[in-house]
LUMFILUM-453880 format. One record per residue (C-alpha): residue number from 1; x, y, z; residue in one letter. Coordinates in steps of 0.1 Angstrom, whole numbers, plus 5000, padded with zeros to 4 digits. Example, Ala and Ser with C-alpha at 12.3 -4.5 7.8 and 13.67 -1.06 7.14 Angstrom:
residues 2
- seq_east_north_up_type
- 1_5123_4955_5078_A .
- 2_5137_4989_5071_S .
***
This chain:
residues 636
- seq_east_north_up_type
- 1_5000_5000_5000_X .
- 2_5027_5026_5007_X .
- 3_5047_5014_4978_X .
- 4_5016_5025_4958_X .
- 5_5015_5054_4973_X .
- 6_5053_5065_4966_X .
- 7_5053_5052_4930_X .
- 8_5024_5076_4924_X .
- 9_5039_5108_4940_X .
- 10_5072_5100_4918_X .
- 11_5047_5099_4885_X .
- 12_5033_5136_4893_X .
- 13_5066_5151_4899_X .
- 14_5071_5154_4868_X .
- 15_5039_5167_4856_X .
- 16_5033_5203_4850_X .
- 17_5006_5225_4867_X .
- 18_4977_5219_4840_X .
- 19_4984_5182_4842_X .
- 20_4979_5184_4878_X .
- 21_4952_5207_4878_X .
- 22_4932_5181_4853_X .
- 23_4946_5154_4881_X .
- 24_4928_5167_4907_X .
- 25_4894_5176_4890_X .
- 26_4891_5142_4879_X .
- 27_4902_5130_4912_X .
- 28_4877_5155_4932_X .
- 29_4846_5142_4908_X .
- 30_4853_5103_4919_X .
- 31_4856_5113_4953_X .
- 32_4823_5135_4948_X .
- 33_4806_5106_4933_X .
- 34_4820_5082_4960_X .
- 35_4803_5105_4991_X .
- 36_4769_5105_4966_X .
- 37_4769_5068_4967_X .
- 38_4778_5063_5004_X .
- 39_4751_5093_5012_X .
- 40_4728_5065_4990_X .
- 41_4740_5034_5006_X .
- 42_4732_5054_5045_X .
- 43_4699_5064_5032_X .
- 44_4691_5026_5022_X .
- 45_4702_5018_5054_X .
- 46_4682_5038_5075_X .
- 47_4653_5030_5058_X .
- 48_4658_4991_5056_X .
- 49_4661_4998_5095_X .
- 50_4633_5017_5100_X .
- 51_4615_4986_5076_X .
- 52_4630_4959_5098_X .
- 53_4618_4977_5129_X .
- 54_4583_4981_5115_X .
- 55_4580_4943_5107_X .
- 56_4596_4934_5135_X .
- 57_4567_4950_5153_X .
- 58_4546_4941_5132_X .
- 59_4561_4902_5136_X .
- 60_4554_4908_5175_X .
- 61_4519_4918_5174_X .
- 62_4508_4888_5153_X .
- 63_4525_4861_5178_X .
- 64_4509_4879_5207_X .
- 65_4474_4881_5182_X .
- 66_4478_4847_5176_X .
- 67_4483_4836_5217_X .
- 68_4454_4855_5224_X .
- 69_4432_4839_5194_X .
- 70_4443_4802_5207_X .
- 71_4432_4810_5237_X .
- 72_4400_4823_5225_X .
- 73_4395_4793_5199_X .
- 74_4403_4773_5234_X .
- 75_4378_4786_5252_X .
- 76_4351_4782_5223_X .
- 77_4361_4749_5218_X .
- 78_4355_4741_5259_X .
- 79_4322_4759_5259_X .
- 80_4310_4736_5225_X .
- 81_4327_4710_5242_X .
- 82_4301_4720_5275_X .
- 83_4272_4731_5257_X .
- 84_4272_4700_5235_X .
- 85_4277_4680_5264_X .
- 86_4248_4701_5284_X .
- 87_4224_4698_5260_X .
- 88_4224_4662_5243_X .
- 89_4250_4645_5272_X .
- 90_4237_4628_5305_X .
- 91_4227_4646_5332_X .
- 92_4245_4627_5362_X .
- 93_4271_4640_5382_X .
- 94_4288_4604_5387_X .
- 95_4318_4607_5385_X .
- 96_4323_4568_5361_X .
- 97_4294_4582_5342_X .
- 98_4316_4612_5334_X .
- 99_4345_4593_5323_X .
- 100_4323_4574_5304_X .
- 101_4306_4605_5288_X .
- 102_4342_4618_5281_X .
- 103_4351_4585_5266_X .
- 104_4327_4587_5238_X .
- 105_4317_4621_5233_X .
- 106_4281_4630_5226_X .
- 107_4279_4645_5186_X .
- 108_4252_4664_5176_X .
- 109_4224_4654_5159_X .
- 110_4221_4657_5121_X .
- 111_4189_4661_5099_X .
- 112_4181_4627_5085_X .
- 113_4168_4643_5054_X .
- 114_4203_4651_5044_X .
- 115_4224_4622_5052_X .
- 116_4225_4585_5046_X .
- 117_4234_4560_5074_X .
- 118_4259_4543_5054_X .
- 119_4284_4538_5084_X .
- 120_4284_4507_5109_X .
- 121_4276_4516_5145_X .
- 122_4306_4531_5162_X .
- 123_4320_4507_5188_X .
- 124_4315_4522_5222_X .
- 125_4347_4519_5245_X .
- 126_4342_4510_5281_X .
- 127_4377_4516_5305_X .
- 128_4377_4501_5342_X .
- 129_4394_4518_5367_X .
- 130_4395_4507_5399_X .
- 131_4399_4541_5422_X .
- 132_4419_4531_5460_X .
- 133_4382_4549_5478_X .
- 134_4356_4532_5452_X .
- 135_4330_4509_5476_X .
- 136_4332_4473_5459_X .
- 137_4301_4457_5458_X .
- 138_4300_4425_5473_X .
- 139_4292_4394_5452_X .
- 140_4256_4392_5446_X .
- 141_4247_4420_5456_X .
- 142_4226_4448_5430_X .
- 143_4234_4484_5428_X .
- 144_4216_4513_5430_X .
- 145_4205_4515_5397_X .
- 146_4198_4479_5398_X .
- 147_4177_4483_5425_X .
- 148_4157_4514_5417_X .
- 149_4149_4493_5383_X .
- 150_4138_4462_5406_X .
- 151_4116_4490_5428_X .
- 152_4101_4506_5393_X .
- 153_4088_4475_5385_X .
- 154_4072_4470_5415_X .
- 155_4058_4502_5419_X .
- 156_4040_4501_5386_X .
- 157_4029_4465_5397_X .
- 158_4013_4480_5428_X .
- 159_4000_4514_5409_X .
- 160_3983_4493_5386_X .
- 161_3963_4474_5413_X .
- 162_3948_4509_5428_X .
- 163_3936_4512_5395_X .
- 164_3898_4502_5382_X .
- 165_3897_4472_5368_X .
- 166_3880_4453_5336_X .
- 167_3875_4419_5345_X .
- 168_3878_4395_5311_X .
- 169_3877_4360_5313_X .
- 170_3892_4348_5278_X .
- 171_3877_4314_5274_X .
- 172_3862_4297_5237_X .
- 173_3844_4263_5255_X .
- 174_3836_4253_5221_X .
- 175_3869_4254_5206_X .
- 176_3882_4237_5238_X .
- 177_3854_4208_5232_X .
- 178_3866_4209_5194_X .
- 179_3905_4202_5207_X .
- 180_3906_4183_5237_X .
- 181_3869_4167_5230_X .
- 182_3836_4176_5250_X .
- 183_3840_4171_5287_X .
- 184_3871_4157_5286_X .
- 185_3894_4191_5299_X .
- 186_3885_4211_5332_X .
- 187_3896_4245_5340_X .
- 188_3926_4238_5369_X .
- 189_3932_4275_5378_X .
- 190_3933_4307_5357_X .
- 191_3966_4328_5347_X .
- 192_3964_4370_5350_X .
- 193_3975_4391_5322_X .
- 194_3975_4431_5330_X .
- 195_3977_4456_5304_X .
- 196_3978_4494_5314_X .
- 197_3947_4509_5290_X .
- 198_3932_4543_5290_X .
- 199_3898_4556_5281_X .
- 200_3891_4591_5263_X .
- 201_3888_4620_5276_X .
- 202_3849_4622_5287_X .
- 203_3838_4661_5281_X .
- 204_3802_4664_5292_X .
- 205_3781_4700_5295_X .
- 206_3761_4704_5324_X .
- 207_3731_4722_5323_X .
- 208_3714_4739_5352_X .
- 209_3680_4750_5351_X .
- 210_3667_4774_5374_X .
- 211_3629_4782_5378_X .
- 212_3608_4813_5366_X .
- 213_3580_4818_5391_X .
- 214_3548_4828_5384_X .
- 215_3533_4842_5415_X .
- 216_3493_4852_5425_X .
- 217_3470_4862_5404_X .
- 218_3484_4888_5380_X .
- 219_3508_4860_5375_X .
- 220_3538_4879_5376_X .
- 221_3571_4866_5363_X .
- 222_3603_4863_5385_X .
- 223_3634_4845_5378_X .
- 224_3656_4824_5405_X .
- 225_3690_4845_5398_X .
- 226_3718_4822_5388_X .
- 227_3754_4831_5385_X .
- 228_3782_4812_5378_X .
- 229_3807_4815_5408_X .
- 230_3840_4818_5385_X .
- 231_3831_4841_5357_X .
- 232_3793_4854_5350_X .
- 233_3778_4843_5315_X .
- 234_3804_4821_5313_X .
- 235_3812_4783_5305_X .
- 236_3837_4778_5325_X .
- 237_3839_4755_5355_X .
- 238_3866_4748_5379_X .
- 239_3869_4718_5364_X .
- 240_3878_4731_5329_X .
- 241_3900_4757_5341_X .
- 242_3920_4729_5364_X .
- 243_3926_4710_5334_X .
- 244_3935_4737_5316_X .
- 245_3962_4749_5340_X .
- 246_3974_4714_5346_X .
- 247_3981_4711_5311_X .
- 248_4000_4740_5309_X .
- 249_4018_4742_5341_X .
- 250_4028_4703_5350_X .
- 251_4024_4687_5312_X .
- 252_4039_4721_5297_X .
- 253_4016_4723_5269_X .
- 254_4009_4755_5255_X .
- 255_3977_4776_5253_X .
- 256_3976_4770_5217_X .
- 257_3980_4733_5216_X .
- 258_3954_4730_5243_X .
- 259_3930_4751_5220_X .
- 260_3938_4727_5190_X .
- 261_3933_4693_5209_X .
- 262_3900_4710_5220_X .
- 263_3890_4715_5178_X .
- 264_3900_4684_5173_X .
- 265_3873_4670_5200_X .
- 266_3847_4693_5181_X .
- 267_3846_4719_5211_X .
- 268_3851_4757_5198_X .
- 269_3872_4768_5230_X .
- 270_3898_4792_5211_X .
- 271_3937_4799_5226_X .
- 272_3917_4838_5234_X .
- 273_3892_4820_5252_X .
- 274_3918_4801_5273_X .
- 275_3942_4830_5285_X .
- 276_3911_4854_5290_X .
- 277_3896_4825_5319_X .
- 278_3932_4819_5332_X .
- 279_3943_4855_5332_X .
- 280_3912_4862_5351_X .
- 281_3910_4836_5375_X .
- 282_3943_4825_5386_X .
- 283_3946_4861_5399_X .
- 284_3917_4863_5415_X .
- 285_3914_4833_5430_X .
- 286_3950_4819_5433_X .
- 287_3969_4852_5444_X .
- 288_3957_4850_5485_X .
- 289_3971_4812_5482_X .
- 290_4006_4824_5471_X .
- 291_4010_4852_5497_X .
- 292_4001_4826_5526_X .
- 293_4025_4800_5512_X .
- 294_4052_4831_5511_X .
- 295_4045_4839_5548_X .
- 296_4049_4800_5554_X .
- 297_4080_4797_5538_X .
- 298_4094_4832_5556_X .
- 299_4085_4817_5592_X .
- 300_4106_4785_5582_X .
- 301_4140_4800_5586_X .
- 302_4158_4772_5563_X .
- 303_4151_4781_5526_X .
- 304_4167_4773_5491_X .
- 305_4170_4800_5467_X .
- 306_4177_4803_5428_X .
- 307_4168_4821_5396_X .
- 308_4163_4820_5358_X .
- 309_4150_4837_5328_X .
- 310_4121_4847_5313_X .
- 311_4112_4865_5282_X .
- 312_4085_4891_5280_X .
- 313_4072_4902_5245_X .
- 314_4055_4935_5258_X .
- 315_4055_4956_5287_X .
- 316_4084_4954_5308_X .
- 317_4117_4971_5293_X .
- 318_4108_4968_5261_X .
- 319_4098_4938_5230_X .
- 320_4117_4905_5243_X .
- 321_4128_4919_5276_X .
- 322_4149_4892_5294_X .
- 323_4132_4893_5331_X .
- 324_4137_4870_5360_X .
- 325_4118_4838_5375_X .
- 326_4129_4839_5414_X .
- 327_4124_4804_5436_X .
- 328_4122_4798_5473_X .
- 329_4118_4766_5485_X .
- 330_4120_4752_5522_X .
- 331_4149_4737_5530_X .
- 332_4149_4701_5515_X .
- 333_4158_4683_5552_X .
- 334_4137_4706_5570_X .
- 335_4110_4686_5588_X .
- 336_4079_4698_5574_X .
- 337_4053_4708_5547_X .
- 338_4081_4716_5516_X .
- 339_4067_4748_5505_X .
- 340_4079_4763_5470_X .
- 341_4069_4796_5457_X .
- 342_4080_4815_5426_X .
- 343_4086_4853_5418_X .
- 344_4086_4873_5388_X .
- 345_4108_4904_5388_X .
- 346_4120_4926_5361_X .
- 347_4155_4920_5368_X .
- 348_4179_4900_5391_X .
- 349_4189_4932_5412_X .
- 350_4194_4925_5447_X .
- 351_4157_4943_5458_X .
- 352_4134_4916_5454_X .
- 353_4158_4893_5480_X .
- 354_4155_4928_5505_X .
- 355_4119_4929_5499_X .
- 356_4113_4890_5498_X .
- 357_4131_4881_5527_X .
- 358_4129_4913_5551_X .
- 359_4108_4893_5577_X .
- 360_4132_4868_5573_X .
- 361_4156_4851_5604_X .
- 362_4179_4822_5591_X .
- 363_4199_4802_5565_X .
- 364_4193_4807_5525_X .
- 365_4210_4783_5506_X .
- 366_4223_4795_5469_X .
- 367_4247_4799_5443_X .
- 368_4276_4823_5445_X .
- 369_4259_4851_5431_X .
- 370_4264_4881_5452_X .
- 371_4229_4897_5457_X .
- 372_4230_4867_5482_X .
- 373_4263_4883_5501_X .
- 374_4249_4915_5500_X .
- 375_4215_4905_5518_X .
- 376_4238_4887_5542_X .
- 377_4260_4919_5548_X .
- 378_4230_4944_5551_X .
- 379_4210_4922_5573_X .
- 380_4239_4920_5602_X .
- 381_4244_4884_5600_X .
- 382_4208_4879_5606_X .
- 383_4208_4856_5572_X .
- 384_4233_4840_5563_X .
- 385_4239_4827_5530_X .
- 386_4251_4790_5527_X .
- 387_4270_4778_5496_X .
- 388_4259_4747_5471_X .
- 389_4285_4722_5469_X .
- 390_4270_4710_5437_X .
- 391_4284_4744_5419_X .
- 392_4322_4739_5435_X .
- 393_4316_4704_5418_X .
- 394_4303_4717_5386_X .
- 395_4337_4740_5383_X .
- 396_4358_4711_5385_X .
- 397_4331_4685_5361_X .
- 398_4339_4715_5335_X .
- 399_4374_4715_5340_X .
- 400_4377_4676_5335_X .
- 401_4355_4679_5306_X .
- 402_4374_4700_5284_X .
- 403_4410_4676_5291_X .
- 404_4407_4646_5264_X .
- 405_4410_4616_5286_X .
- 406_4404_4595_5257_X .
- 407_4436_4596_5250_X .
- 408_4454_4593_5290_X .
- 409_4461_4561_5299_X .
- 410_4445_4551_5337_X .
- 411_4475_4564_5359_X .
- 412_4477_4599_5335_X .
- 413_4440_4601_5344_X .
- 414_4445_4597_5382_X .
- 415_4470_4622_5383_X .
- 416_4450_4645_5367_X .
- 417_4442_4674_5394_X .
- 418_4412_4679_5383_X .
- 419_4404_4639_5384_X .
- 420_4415_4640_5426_X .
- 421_4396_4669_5434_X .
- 422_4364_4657_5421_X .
- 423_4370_4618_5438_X .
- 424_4374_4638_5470_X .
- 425_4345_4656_5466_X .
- 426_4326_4626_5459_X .
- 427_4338_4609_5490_X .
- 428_4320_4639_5511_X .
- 429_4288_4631_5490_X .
- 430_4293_4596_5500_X .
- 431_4289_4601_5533_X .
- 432_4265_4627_5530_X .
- 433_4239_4609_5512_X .
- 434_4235_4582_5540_X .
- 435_4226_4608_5563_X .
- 436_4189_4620_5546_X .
- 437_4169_4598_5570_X .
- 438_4181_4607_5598_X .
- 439_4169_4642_5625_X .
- 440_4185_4674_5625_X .
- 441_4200_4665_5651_X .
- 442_4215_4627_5643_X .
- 443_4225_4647_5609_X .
- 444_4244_4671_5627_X .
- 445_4262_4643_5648_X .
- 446_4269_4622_5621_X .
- 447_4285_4650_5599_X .
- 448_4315_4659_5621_X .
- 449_4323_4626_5627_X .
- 450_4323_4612_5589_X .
- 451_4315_4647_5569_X .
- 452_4335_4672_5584_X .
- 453_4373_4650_5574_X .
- 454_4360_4642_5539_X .
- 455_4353_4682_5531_X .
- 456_4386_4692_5554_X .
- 457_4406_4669_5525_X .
- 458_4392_4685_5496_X .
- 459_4399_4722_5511_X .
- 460_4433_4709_5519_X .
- 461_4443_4694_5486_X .
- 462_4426_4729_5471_X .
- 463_4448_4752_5488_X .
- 464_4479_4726_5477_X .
- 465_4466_4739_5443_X .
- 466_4459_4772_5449_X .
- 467_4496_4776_5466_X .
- 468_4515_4756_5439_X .
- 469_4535_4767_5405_X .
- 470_4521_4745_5383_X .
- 471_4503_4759_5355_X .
- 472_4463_4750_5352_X .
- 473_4437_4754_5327_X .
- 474_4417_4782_5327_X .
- 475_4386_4763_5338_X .
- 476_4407_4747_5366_X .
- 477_4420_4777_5377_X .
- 478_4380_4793_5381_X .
- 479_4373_4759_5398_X .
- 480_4402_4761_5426_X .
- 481_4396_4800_5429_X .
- 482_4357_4793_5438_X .
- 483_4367_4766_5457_X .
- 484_4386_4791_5477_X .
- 485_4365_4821_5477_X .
- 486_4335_4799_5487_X .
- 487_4352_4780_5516_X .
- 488_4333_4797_5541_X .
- 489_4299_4794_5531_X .
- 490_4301_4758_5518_X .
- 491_4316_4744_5550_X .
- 492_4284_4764_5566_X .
- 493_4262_4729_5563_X .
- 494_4282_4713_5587_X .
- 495_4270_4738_5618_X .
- 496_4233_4723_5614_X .
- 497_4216_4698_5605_X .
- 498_4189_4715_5588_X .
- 499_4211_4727_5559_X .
- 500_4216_4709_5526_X .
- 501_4253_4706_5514_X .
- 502_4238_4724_5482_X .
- 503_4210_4741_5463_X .
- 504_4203_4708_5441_X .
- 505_4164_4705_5452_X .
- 506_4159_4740_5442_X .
- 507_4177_4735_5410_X .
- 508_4154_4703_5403_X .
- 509_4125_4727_5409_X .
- 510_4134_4750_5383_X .
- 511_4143_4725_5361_X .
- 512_4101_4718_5357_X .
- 513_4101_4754_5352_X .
- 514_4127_4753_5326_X .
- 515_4109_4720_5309_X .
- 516_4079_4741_5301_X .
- 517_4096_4774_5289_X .
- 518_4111_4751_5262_X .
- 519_4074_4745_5248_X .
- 520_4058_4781_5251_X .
- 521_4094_4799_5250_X .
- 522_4081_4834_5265_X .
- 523_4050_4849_5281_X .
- 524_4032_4878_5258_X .
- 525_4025_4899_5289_X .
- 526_4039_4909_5326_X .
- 527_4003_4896_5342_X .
- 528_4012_4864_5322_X .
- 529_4045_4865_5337_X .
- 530_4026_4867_5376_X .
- 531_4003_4840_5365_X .
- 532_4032_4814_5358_X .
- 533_4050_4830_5394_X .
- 534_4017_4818_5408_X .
- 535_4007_4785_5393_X .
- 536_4042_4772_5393_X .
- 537_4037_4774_5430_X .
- 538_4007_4757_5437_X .
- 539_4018_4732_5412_X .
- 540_4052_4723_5426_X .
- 541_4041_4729_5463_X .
- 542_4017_4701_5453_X .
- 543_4036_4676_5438_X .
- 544_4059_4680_5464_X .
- 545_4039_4672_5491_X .
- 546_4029_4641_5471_X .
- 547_3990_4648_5465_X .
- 548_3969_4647_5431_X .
- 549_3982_4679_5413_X .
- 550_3947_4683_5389_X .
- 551_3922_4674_5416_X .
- 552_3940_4703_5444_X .
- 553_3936_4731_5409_X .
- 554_3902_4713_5410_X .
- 555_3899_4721_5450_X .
- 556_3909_4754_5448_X .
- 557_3889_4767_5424_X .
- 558_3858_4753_5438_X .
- 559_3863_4760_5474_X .
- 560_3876_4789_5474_X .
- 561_3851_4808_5457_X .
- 562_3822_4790_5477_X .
- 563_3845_4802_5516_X .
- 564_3839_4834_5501_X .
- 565_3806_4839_5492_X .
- 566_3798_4824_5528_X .
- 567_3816_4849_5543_X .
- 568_3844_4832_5554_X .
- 569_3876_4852_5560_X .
- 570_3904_4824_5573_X .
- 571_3905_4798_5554_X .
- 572_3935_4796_5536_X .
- 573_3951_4767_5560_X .
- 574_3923_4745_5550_X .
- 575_3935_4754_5511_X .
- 576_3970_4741_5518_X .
- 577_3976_4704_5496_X .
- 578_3986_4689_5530_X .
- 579_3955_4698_5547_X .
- 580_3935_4678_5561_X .
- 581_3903_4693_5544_X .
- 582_3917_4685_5511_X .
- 583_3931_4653_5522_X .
- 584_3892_4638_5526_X .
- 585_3884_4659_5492_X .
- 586_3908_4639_5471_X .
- 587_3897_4604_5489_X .
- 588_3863_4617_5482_X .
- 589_3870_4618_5442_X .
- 590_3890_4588_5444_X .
- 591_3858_4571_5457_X .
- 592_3839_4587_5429_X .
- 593_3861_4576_5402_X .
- 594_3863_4539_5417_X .
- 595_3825_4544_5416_X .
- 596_3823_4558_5382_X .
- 597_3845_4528_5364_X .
- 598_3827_4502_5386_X .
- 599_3795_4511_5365_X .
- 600_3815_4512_5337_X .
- 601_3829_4478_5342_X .
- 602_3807_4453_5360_X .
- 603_3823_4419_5372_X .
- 604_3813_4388_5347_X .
- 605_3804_4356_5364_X .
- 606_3835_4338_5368_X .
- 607_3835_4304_5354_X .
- 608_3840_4277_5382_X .
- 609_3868_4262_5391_X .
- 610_3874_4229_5403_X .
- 611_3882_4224_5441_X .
- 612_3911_4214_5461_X .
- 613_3903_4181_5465_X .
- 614_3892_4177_5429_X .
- 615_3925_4185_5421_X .
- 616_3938_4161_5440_X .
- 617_3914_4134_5433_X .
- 618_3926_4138_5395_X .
- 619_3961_4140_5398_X .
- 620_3957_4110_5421_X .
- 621_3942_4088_5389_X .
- 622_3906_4092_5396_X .
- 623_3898_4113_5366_X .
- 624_3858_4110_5376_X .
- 625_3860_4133_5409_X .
- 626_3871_4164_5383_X .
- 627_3844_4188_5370_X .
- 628_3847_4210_5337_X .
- 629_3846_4239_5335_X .
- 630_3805_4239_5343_X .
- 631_3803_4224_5377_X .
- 632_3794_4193_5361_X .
- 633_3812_4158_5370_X .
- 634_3829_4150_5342_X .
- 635_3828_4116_5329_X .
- 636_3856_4088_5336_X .
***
């Protein structure tokens, strides 16, 4: 490089000025055009940075975009995964039903219209794990669901003999004389066969005539007033309108389905017709029956509390207006009437609990919604608010749900968190479920001696969870924070026997509710809202105290009116289904109906029978003692 340098200053020595003048133009235009390019090449530089910053930006964004939409396509996939599961899955919470369940999912159905069946069955896969607390059935001995089928059986054996009966006695003598040869064959004993039949529906009209008097000798003219006692100038009877509301309100069949069957029987009673009678009756007649079973259920100081929708096409908040369908219910272990009545609010604000329960001294148990902790803050500990186990289960159901066990061998499964929290839970329902028999008190006993370690494990193996590193699901991670947040209220059961571990029985009630929303999907009006508050209540306060739901609508709708227009003012105890006033009503139309079919179905002769020691005579060899089927001896 230096040598290069030297040689070149020895070449311009000898040039003259202009040569070196020309030298250093052309020299100073390279360099020029050097510094152009290298301005160029900083210029491309700065902006291939600037470029490479922006996409590297841009390269960040899209991997935190695409974190955030796997999680989201996560979380829809778990809540199809639920809702699937929810809607055409079982409904048990056993915990081997679940595996199963998650085993061979539940698919949706398709529309047969579209498809062909070309594929074989799938084959369903059964796995057997045997779990170190699982109670092995000793040899011989049926399960539960073995034995609730056995007790089915026998219960529709035993419902069909309180039935009336149609004696038949099948029997072709000439065809028997034609086989076996005249009076050669005697009847030995007869064999029963039972069939379950059903007559139609009998409508009748009844027509009352009432007298127009002609009285002395101007013969004047007066007419015996008559008035119906439901609605004047009207057809309807209290025993139309209670098969009306049955109907609706425990078969779930819609106004408008009633008003077709009724076409279809040749009776004109249009859907109008039907909501004008129960929109004007249940009101008036049913409305003092709902506030005495509220003030019931208020002086029983152990109640069970939920809450669902229902939409209201008009009034309200506007067209479609989501509103609310409160229920209280007594406590399901409390010894006494179960009582069961249902609110319709415009929202789920906290005010209906203030106003509902104001009077109120005792335990509600509920769900985690806070309305609940509110009521229990405002009223000084006055009510207290008891958690539902059955929810803290639910969490952790979901969470196992959405992992694919299909594909976990048995010792992954059992070391799934998600698996040992719910096989500790069911240990505590284990225990608990043996104690439903038994007092307040014996329940109370009996639950911090075999209750009170089960539920201390679960708590203890939650908080493990809550404290550790490991990383959870998102649905695990709300199951162990409710867990947590809940802890108080759901250990609450185990400071009285009169508590339920959780709200199940009030969920079980709704679920009628929610049965017959699915048929008639909203109610047109706020008073048609009420009316469903009210008749749900009279309904499921019936069936739960076990009586004949259509003939109690029948009782109310004909006593009722008949107290008041003696006079009478307290009555409403004698209107409960548990009374003993109705009690000797409902035997009284049992008797009638056993009455009714016995005209109906009068008892044929019964052809004789040959005696016990005919029987004996002609198994003994001494065919001549026997009689056919007559009376008559039949010949050796």
């Amino acid at each position: 490089m230096k040598a290069d340098r030297e040689a070149f200053i020895e070449q311009i020595r000898i040039l003259n000025r202009d040569a070196l003048l020309s030298l250093a133009a052309s020299l100073y235009d390279e360099m020029e055009e050097m510094r152009l390019k290298h301005l160029e090449n900083e210029r491309i530089s700065t902006e291939a940075h600037i470029q490479f910053s922006e996409l590297n930006a841009k390269y960040t964004a899209v991997l935190a975009e695409n974190e955030n939409l796997k999680k989201l396509l996560q979380k829809e996939i778990e809540k199809n995964t639920l809702k699937t599961r929810s809607t055409f899955g079982r409904k048990t919470e056993g915990f081997l039903s679940m595996l199963d369940a998650a085993d061979n999912p539940e698919e949706e159905p398709v529309d047969e219209s579209d498809t062909e069946d070309q594929e074989a069955p799938q084959e369903r896969k059964t796995r057997v794990i045997t779990f170190p607390d699982r109670e092995k059935q000793p040899d011989g001995e049926k399960t539960e669901e073995g034995k609730k089928w056995k007790n089915k059986e026998k219960s529709l054996a035993r419902s069909l003999d309180r039935l009336p009966q149609q004696l038949i006695y099948d029997l072709d003598i000439g065809k028997l004389d034609e086989q076996y040869g005249e009076g050669q064959w005697r009847i030995a004993y007869w064999h029963s066969h039972r069939v379950l039949m059903k007559l139609d529906t009998p409508y009748y009209t009844q027509t009352t005539y009432t007298p127009v008097v002609s009285v002395g000798l101007e013969h004047d003219l007066f007419t015996i007033a008559y008035m119906n006692p439901l609605i004047d100038k009207s057809c309807v009877s209290y025993t139309i309108i209670a098969d009306i509301l049955y109907r609706k309100f425990v078969l779930g069949l819609p106004f408008y389905r009633q008003a077709r069957d009724y076409q279809m029987q040749n009776i004109a009673l249009t859907k109008q017709t039907i909501i004008n009678w129960v929109n004007t009756l249940v009101p008036e007649i049913c409305t003092q029956v709902h506030e005495y079973m509220t003030q019931l259920l208020i002086s029983y100081q152990y109640a069970q509390s939920d809450e669902t929708f229902i939409q209201v096409n008009k009034d309200g908040y506007g067209p479609g207006h989501k509103s609310y369908m409160w229920v209280h219910t007594s406590s399901e272990l409390l010894d006494c009437p179960p009582v069961i009545v249902f609110c319709y609010e415009l929202t789920r604000g906290t005010d209906h609990l203030r106003t509902y329960f104001q009077e109120f001294l005792g335990y509600i148990t509920c769900d985690a919604y806070v309305s609940y902790q509110v009521l229990e803050n405002e009223s000084g500990g006055k009510i207290q608010a008891t958690g539902c186990l059955m929810h803290c289960r639910r969490y952790f159901a979901e969470a196992f749900f959405v992992r694919n066990v299909a594909d976990m061998n048995d010792e992954e499964l059992k070391s799934l968190p998600e698996t040992k929290a719910l096989l500790l839970i069911r240990e505590v329902y284990q225990k608990e479920n043996k104690l439903k028999e038994m007092t307040a008190e014996e329940r109370l006993a009996a639950r911090k001696e075999l209750v009170a370690p089960k539920l201390d494990a679960f708590f203890a193996y939650v908080h493990s969870l809550n404290e550790s590193d490991d990383v959870f699901t998102d649905r695990m991670k709300k199951a162990i924070q409710y867990a947590v947040n809940q802890e108080n209220s759901l250990r609450r059961f185990l400071t009285d026997g009169n508590i339920p571990c959780d709200n199940g029985h009030a969920e079980r009630i709704i679920r009628s509710y929610s049965i017959g929303r699915a048929n008639w999907l909203f109610a047109d009006t706020i008073d048609g809202a009420k009316v469903n508050a009210i008749m749900y209540s009279i309904v499921e306060t019936a069936k739960a105290n076990h009586v004949n739901v259509q003939y109690y609508l029948q009782y109310l709708f004909e006593q009722i009116p008949l107290r008041r227009a003696r006079g009478d003012t307290d009555f409403m105890a004698d209107m409960m289904p548990w009374s003993e006033a109705y009690r000797k009503y409902e035997k009284e139309k049992l008797r009638q109906q056993q009455t009714l079919f016995g005209q109906l179905f009068p008892v044929p002769d019964r052809p004789r029978t040959p005696r016990k020691k005919d029987l004996a005579a002609y198994r003994e060899g001494e065919p001549g003692a026997a009689t056919n089927e007559m009376g008559e001896k039949r010949s050796a």
